[in-house]
N, C-alpha and C positions, 0 to 999 in steps of 0.2 A: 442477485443484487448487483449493483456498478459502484464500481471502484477509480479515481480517476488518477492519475500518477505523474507527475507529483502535483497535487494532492494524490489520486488514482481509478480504473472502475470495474466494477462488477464483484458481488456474490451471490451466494445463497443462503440460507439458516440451513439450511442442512446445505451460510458464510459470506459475510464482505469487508471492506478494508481498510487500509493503512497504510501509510509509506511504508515499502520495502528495505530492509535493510541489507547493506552487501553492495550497492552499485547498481546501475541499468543490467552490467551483463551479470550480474550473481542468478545461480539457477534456483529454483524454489524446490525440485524436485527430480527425480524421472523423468524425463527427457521420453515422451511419448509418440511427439511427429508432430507435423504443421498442417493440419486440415485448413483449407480453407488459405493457407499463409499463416495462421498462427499459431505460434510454437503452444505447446499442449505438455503440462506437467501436471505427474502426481506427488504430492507431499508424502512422506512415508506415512505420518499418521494417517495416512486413509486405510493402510494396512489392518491397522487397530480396529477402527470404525466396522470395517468389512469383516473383520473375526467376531466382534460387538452381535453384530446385524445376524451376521450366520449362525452364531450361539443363540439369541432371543427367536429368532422367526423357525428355528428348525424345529420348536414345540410345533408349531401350528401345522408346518409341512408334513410331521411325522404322524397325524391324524389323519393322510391321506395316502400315504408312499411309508415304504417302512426303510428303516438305518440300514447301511450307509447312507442310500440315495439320497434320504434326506438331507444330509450334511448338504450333499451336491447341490442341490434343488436352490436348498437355502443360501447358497453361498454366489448361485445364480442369481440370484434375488437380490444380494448386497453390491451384486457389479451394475444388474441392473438397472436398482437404486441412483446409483452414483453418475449410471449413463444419462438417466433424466436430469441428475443437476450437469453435467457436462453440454448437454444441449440446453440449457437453461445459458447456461453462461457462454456458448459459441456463438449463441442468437445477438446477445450483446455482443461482442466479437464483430461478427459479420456485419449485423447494423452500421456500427463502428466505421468498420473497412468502406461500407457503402457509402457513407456520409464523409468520406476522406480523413477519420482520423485515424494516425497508427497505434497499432494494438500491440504492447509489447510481449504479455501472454495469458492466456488460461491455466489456471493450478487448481488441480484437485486436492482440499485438506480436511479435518477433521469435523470443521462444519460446516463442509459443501462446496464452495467452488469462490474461484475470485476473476475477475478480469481485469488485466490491467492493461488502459488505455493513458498514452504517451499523455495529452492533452484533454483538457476539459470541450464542451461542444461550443460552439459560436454563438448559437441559439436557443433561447428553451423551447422551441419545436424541437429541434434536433436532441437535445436531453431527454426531454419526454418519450423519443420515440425509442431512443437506445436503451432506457430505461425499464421500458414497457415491453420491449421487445424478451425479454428473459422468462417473467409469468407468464406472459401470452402464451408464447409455446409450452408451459406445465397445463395450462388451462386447457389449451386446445388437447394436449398427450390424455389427462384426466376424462374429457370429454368423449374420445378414441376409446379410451378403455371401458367408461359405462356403457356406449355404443357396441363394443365388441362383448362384455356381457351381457347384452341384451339378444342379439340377434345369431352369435356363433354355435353352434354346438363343440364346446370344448371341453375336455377332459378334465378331472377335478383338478390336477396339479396344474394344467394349464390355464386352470378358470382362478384358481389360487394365487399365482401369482398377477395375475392382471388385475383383480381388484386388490392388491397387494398396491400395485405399482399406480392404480389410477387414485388410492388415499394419498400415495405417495407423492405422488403430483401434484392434486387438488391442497393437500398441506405445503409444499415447498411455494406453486404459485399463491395462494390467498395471504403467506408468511410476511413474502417477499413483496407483498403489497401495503403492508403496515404501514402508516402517515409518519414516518421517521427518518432519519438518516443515520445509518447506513446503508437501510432497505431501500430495495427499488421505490418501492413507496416513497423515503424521503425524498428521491429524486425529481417524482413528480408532483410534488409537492412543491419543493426547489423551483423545480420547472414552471408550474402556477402562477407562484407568489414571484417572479420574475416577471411572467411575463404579465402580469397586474400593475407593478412597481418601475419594470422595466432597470432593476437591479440586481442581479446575480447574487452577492454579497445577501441582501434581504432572505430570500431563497432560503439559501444555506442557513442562516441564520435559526429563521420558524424553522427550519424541517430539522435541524443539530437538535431545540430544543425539545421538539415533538420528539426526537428517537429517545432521548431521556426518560423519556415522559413512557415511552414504551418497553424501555427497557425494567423500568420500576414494575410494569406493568402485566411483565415478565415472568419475574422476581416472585409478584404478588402470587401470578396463577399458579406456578410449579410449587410454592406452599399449600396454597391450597387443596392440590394436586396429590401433594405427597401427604396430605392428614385427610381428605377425605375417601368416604366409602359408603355405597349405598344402603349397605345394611343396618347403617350408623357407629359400625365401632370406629377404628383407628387406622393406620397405617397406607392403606389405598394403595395406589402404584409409588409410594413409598421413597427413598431417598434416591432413588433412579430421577425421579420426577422433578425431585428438589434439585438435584447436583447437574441434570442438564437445563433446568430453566433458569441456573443462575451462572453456570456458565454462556447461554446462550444468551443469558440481563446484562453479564460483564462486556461481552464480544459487542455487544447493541450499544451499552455505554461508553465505552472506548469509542467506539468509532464514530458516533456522534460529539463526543466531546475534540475529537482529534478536525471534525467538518469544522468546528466552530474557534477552533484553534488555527486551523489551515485562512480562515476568514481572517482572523486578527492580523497572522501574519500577512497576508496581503495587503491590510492597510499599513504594514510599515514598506514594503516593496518600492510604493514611488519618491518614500524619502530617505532611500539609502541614497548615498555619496560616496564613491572610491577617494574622491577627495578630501573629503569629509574623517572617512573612516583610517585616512594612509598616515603613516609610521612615517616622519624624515629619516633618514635613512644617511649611513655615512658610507662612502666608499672607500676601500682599501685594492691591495693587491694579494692574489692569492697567497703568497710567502709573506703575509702579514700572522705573525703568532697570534693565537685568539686573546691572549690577555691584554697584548696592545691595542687591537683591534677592539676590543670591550671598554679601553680606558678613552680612546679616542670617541667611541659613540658615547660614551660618558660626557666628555668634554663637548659635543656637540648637542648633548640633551635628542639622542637618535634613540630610535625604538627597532632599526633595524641595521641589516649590514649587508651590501652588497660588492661583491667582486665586480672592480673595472681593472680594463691595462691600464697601462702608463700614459695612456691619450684619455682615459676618463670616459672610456666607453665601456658598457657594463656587460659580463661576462657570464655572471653566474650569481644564486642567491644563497645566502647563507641560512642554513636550514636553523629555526629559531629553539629547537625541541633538541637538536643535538649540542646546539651552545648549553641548553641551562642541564643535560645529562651529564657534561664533563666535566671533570671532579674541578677543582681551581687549582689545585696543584698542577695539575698536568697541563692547564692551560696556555703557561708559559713555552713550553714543548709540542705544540699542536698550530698548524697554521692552518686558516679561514680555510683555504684552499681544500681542504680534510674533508671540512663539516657543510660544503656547499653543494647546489643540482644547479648543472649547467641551464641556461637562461633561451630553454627551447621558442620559438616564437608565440604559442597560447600562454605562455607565464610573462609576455611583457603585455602590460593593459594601455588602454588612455587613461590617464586620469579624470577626462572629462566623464567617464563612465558612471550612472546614476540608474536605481533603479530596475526594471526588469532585463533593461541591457546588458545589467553589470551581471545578476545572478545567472542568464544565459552565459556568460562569458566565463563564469565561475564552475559552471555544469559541466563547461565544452572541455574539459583539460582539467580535474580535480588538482589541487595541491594546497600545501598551507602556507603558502607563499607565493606575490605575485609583484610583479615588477609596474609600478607607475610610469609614464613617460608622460613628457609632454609631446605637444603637435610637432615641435621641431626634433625632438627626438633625445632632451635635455630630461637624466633622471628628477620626478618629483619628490616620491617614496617609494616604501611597501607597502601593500593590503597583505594584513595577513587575516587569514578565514576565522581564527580565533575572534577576531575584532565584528566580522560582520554576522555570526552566530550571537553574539552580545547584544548588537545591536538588534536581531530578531526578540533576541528574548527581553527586550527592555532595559536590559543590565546598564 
């Protein structure tokens, strides 16, 4: 699957995604290597997964090989599993790279693999193909393996795991083709109805609702799943069945609900205003006590406080989260000076700042406070990120 960031791209079902939390540089995982240029991480829960895999396939193994080997066998089988989703998702990766967008990384987790691509594509040619490029290669691996069952003379545990591995394929790529989003499938879907409409936004839209639509779809099968059985009684492959098709319904729901959410907020992106959103703001001198300092932006009807010297040139911003921590008592005894972060040059903005300028500018140097100026270099306000999180959300 593709995952685009922020929004994010790439997974598989055996995973895709979401915004990442923690920051650009938070690590997901196991710090693996950089094939290709991109960094390549395991989630611990893959751990789990591959004990999961190596416990259920080592019945099938031990009918052919006897314990321990089996264990082995089996557990080869769970790395090898995971290496088909790993080239599923480096394919999106590389495509990626080749089409000029940066790839921030590959992470292997509990349901498969994710890639996370810096920027969305330019194009829905270019979507389509980064999209496509993941199954293609499960498709072509599956195809390899009925091929090499056909014509090898291979040994039974070696014939074992290669139609092991080409179900394994053949299910991750036809998964990962589903008319939905999160699935590559929504993508090219996305990609479609874009370049029909000539609207990106549209795209996202149908293929958010279609992943819905699949995830319910999901939901439905792994019940089914888990009650039936060909002889006609009960149970079948049982609450195994149930408990991952409605984790895999949840994982499919989210993440289409989060495409269609990531849409919304882009319609508010070109009517943010730094102007709009900014705090007036009063200036003091560091060795101003925070109570007077509080009484004085009282008096001016200010929403913020910024340190200037004595020439009214602005120095530092007063952190708005440690003002309202300090008890009032103490406040009389504490001066601005205390509670402020010096006024590095990404924390002072334009004010004329609107729009995807502003939220690049807000990206480039996190913090929850950010200094206005005008062109001449005269303070306007503060933006503080509490105010422009509001205005995402409607509030």
């Amino acid at each position: 699957m593709t995952n685009t960031a922020p929004p994010t791209q790439g997974k598989t079902p055996a995973g895709d995604p979401g915004p990442r939390k923690g920051g650009p540089d938070a690590r997901p995982g196991l710090y693996m290597g950089r094939p290709f240029g991109v960094p390549v991480y395991v989630s611990p829960s893959w751990f789990l997964v591959a004990l999961l895999v190596t416990v259920m396939f080592e019945g099938q193994v031990n009918g052919v090989i006897d314990r321990p080997l089996s264990y082995l066998v089996a557990f080869a089988y769970a790395v090898l599993l995971y290496g088909s989703v790993f080239v599923h998702e480096l394919s999106h990766a590389v495509t990626a790279r080749v089409l000029g967008l940066p790839v921030r990384s590959v992470t292997l987790h509990i349901l498969g693999g994710e890639t996370s691509i810096e920027r969305e594509a330019a194009t829905p040619g270019r979507e389509f193909l980064i999209a496509f490029a993941g199954p293609l290669v499960n498709l072509v691996l599956a195809g390899l393996g009925l091929l090499a069952h056909a014509v090898l003379p291979l040994p039974d545990v070696a014939l074992l795991l290669i139609d092991a591995l080409t179900f394994a394929n053949l299910l991750v790529g036809v998964f990962n083709l589903l008319p939905g989003l999160p699935l590559d499938g929504g993508r090219l879907v996305r990609a479609a109805v874009w370049k029909a409409t000539g609207h990106s936004r549209s795209g996202a839209i149908v293929a958010g609702w279609i992943g819905r639509a699949v995830a319910v779809a999901c939901l439905i099968a792994g019940a089914y799943l888990a009650t039936y059985r060909t002889d006609g009684g009960t149970g079948g492959i049982g609450w195994l069945a149930l408990l991952w098709s409605a984790l895999v319904a949840s994982f499919i729901w989210v993440g289409a609900t989060q495409a269609i959410r990531a849409e919304r907020f882009r319609d508010r992106v070109p009517l943010l205003s730094a102007r709009r959103l900014a705090r007036r703001a009063t200036l003091v001198t560091a060795d101003t006590p925070l109570a007077e300092a509080i009484r004085r932006a009282h008096a001016d009807q200010a929403g913020a406080l910024v340190i200037a010297d004595h020439d009214g040139n602005p120095q530092a911003l007063v952190s708005e989260k440690a003002v309202t921590a300090t008890p009032e008592h103490r406040r009389p005894w504490i001066t601005v000076g205390e509670l402020s972060r010096g006024l590095e040059p990404d924390l002072a903005l334009p004010a004329d700042l609107a729009g995807e300028d502003l939220i690049t500018a807000i990206r480039r140097n996190p913090a929850s406070e950010y200094l206005l100026t005008e062109p001449d270099g005269r303070v306007y306000g503060v933006l503080a990120v509490t105010d422009v999180d509001r205005a995402f959300a409607g509030v």
